[in-house]
N, C-alpha and C positions, 0 to 999 in steps of 0.2 A: 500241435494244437489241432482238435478235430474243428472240420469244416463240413457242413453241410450245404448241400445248393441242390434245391429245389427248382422241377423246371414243372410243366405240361400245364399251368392256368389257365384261364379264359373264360368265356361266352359260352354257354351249350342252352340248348332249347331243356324244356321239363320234359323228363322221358328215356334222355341223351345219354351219353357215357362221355367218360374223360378219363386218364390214364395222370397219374401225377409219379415225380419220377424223386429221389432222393440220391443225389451222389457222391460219399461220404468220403473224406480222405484225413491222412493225418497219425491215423490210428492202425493197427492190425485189431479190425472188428469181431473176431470169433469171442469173444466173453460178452459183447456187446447186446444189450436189449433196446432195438429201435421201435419206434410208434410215431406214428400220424395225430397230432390235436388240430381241432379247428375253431377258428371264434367267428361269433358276427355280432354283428354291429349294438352295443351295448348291452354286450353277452359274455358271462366267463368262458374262459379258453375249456375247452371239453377234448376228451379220451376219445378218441375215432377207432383207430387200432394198433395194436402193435404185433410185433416178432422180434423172435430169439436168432439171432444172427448166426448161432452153431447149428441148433437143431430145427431150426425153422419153428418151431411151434409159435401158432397164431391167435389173437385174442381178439373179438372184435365187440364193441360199444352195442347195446340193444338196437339202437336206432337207425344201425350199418347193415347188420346182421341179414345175408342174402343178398344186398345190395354191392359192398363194397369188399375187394381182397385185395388183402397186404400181401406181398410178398420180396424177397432180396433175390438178386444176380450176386451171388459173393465173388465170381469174376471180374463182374464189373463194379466191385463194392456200391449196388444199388441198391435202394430197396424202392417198390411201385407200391400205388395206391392205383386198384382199379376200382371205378364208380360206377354204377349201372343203375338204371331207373332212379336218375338224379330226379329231384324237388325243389322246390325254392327253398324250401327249409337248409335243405344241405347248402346254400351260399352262406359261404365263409372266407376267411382267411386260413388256408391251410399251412400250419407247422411238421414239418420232418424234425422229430427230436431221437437223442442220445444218449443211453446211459451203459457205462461199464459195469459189470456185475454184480446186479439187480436181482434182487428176489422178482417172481411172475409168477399174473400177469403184474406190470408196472402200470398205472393207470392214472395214477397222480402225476400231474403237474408238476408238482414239485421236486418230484422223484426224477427229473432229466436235466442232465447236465448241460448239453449241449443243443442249440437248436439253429435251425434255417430262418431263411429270411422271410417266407411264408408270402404264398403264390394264393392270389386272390382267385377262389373260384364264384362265376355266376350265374345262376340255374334262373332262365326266364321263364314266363310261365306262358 
């Protein structure tokens, strides 16, 4: 059974960075397409980023683009979400999700099989 656990949440001023961290078990992940969604508060769950866990290749949401990068430690079956020049906008509940061999990019929601328990992030202003 794959498992996902999400850690790095919290409190960051507007401006700040945070690092969110995805640590996947379960699985031998090389066919795997991982991605970052996030929701707030009376908002659909939305496409942040994702990566291809063989080749690395990265896809990132218009609204991330320069701000945030995906990336996996396949040693340490991780994959990070780094955030740079956060906004209130980006407070959300962040998802680390999973899918086994997936056309990309995977961008839909409904397209992941597997997800975390999703770490509250909060950009004050």
């Amino acid at each position: 059974q794959v498992q996902l656990v999400e850690s790095g949440g919290g409190l960051v001023q507007a401006g700040g960075s945070l690092r969110l961290s995805c640590a996947a078990s379960g699985r031998t992940f090389s066919s795997y397409v991982m991605g970052w969604f996030r929701q707030a508060p009376g908002k659909e769950r939305e496409f942040v980023a994702g990566i291809t866990w063989s080749g690395g290749s990265t896809y990132n949401a218009d609204s991330v683009k320069g701000r945030f990068t995906i990336s996996r430690d396949t040693a340490k079956n991780t994959v990070y979400l780094q955030m740079h020049r956060l906004d209130h906008v980006d407070t959300a509940v962040y998802y680390c999700a999973a899918q086994f061999g997936s056309g990309w990019p995977l961008i839909q929601r409904v397209g992941y099989a597997y997800w975390g328990q999703g770490p509250q992030v909060t950009v004050s202003s």
